[in-house]
N, C-alpha and C positions, 0 to 999 in steps of 0.2 A: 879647427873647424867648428863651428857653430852645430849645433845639434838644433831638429824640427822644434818647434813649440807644439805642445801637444796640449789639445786644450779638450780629452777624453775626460768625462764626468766619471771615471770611474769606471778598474783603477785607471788612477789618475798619474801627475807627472810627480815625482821625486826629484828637489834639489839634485844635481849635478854632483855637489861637494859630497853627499850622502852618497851616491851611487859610487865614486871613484875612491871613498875610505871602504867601501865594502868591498869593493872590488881585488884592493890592496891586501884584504882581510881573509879573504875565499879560502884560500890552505891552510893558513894557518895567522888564529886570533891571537894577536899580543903573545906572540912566544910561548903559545899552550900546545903547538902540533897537533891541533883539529880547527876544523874549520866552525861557525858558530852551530851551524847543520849538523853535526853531529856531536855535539856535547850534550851529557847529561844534565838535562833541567833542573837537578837537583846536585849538581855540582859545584863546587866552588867560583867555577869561571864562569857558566851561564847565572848563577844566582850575584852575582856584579853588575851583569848588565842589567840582571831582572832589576835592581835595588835601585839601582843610579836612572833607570829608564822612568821606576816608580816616582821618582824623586823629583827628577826635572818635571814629570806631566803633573806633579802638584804644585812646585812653583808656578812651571806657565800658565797654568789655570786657575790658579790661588786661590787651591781645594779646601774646604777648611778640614780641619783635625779630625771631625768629628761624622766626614764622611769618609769612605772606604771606595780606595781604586781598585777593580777588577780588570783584567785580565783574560780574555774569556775567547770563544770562536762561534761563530754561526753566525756572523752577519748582523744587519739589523733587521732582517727578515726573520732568523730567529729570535732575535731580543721579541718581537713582538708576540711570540708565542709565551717567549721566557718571561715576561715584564709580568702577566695575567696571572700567570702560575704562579707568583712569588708575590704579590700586592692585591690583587682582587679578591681576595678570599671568597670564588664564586661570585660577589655579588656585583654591584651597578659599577660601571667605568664608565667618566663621560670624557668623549673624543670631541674636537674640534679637526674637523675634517677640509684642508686646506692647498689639498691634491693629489698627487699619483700615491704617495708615500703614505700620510694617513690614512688615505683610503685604505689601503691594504691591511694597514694597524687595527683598525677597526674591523673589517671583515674578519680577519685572524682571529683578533680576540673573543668574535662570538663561540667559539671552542669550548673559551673555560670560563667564560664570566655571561653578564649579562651588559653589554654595551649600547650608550644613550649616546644616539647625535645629539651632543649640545648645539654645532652648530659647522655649516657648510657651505661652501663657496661655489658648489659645482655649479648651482645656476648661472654664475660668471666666467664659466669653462676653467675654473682656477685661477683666474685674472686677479682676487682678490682677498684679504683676509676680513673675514668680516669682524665688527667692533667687536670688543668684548662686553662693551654693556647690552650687548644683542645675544650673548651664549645664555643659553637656558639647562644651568647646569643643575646637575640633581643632588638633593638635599643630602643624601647619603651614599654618595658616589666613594669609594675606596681611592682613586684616583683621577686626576684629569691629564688627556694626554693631546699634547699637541706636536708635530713634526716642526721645527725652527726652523728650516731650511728646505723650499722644497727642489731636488735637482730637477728633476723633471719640468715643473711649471714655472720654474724662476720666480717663488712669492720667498720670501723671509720676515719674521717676526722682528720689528727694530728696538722692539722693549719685549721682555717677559710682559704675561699679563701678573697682575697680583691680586691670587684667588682670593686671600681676604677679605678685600673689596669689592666684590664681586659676592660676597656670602657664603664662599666656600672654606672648608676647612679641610679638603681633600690634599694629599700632596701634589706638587705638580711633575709630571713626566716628559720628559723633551726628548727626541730625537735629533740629537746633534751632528750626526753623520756628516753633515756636508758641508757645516759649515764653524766646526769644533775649532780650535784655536787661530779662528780668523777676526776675533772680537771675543773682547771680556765679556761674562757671564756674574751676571747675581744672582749669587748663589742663597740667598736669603728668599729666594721664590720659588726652590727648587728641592725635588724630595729624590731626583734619580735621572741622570743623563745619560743615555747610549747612543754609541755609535760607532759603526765600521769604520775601519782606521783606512781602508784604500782611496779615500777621497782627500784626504787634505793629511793625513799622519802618517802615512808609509802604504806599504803592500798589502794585499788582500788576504785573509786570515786571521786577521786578530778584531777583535771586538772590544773596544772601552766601555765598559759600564763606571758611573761612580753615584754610589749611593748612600742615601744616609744613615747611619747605623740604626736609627728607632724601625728601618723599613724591612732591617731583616730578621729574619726568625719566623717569617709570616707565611711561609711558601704551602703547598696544599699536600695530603698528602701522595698524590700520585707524582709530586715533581720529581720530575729525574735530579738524582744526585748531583749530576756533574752540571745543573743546571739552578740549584738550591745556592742562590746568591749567601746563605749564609753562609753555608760548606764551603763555596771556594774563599768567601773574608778570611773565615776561620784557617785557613790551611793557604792564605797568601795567593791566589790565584795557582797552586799547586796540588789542587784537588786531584786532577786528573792533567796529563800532560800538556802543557800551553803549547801556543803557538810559537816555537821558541825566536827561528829564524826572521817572523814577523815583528814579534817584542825587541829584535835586536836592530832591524833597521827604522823600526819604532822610534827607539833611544834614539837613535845618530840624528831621525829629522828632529827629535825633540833639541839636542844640544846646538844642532843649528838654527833654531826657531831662538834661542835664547842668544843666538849669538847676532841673532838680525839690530839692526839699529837703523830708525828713522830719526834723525835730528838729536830731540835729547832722550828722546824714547827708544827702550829696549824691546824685545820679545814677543808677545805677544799687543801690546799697544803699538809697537812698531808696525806690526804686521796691519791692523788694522788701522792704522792711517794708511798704508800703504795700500789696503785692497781700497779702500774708500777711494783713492787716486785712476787705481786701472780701471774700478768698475764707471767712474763718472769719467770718465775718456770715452769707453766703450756708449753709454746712455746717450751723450752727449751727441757723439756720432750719429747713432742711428736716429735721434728723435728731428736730426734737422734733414734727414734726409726722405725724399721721398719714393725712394729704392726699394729700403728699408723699412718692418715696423718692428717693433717691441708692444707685446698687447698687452702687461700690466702694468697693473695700477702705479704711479712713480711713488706712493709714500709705501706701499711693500714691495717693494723690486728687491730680488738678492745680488751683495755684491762678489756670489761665486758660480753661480748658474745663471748665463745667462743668452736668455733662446731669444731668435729672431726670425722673421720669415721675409723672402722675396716678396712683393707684391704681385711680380711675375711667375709662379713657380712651375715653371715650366723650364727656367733657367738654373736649376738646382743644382743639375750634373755637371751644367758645364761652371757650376760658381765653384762646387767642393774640386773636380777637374784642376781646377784653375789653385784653389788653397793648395792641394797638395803638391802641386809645382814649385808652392813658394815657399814649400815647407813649414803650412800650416795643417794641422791634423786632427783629425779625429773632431769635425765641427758639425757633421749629423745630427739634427735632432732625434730626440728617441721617436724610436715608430709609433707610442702612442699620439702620438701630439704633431708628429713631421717638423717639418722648417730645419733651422739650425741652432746648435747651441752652441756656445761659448763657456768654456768652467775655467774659471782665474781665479784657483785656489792658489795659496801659500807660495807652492813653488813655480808658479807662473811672474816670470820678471816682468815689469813692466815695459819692458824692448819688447817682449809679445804682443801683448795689446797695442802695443804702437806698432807693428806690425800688420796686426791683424785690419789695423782702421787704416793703415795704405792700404792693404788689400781693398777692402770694401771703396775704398773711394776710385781704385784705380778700375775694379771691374763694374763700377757703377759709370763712372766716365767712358767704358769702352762698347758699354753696354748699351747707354744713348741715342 
């Protein structure tokens, strides 16, 4: 039997092949007589999975050496308190404010720093990212932080900017949450990547940071320990107890992220030919319809969040009604923004999205 497509921004769907080796695995992991849920994290058996889970998210990501994968919990609502506390040393952070998610980064960080909008999109309700030779960043900013992906407003960044050029010398900060190994990353414009693993890496509870070694040792000193990005490098993400259960179904999507193949491409390029496919299916659909709209801009549209609204919406109830009959799910827009959204991360096959655009065509024809 075919399982729902569940296309919830979070958490989100988990490969199939993932849920049914963990499943296998519930009593008892590889012949240890515990389940992964209760071994000690500092065990021989959980520190396997911790090692090999570390291992593959640096291949798929093609970390370089010389930054440090954390391991961590709180979300990326906490990263935004934790990022200030360990890089801003009190002073300037300049944000590029590019919807729901930055937004809140920036709010948060007035805490412990002092925070500069370099530059914001809300005049265009978040429909857009604005240039970067228009960011007005500041001469002695500790860092620059922009959100890559935003779920909420469906904008995503199609290139890092490169602060360089732009006259800065600050590191740059991304919030990758939503759209982390769905497209390669250059890493040569980047001083520190977080993000909640429940959108496109596994289940909710674990946190990826990965940073560059020059950025730690700098945290203030009221940081909480278990939150001093050095203290967990130095002690392996075993500062204080991980999220173990999460880091282990972490690994599984990481080994089958590596085991993905488009044509002659592996992994992570795989993947990303492959969203490029369902998200320009999906675009494609709605831009020729007039049911349907998509209100941003098409040179930053993401291709993992992606929201749309009736024209009529008055017809809302009976469209999700109508989804979930067909066993399509979880396609709500968030309450701040309404309409509906679409998230075709990772483990969304593309039988979904082809799915999903019968739907749309069949309750537009009956709709008529």
């Amino acid at each position: 039997m075919t399982r729902p497509y569940n296309f919830s921004a979070g958490p989100a769907a988990i490969p199939d092949a993932v849920l049914v080796e963990a499943a296998s695995d519930m009593l008892d992991w590889h012949g240890s007589g515990m389940s992964v849920m209760e071994m000690s994290h500092r065990g021989k058996e959980f520190m396997s999975i911790y090692e090999e889970a570390e291992a593959d998210l640096r291949e798929l990501l093609a970390v370089p050496a010389h930054f440090k994968i954390l391991f961590m919990q709180g979300g990326g609502i906490a990263e935004n308190a934790i990022v200030p506390l360990n890089l801003s040393q009190e002073g300037t952070v300049d944000f590029v404010v590019t919807g729901s998610w930055s937004q809140k980064s920036f709010k948060e960080a007035a805490q412990f720093c002092k925070p500069h909008l370099a530059a914001s999109a809300q005049s265009t309700q978040f429909t857009t990212i604005p240039s970067a030779s228009s960011w007005q960043l500041s001469a002695q900013a500790n860092y620059v932080h922009i959100c890559t992906n935003e779920t909420i407003d469906g904008v995503e960044f199609q290139q890092l900017p490169d602060l360089k050029a732009l006259g800065s010398h600050a590191p740059l900060v991304i919030d990758f949450s939503s759209h982390v190994a769905s497209r390669s990353i250059d890493w040569t414009q980047v001083g520190l990547a977080f993000g909640g693993a429940q959108k496109n890496l596994g289940p909710a509870g674990l946190t990826v940071v990965v940073v560059r070694e020059d950025l730690l040792g700098h945290a203030m000193k009221h940081c909480p320990s278990a939150f001093n990005y050095k203290l967990v490098a130095d002690n392996g993400s075993m500062f204080n107890t991980p999220p173990t259960y999460a880091i282990y179904i972490a690994g599984l999507v990481f080994k089958w992220l590596k085991s993905q193949t488009e044509n002659e491409l592996r992994g992570v390029a795989a993947m990303e030919r492959r969203n490029t496919a369902k998200a320009n299916l999906l675009y494609e659909y709605l831009d020729q319809s007039q049911f349907y709209e998509n209100r941003v801009e098409k040179a930053c549209r993401s291709r993992m969040n992606i929201p749309f609204y009736l024209r009529d919406e008055s017809r809302n109830d009976a469209f999700l009604a109508g989804a979930k009959a067909r066993g399509l799910l979880q396609l709500k827009g968030h309450k701040s923004v309404g309409g509906m959204r679409a998230s075709i991360y990772n483990a969304m096959p593309i039988a979904g999205v082809e799915a999903l655009v019968s739907y749309l065509q069949d309750f537009e024809r009956h709709q008529a």
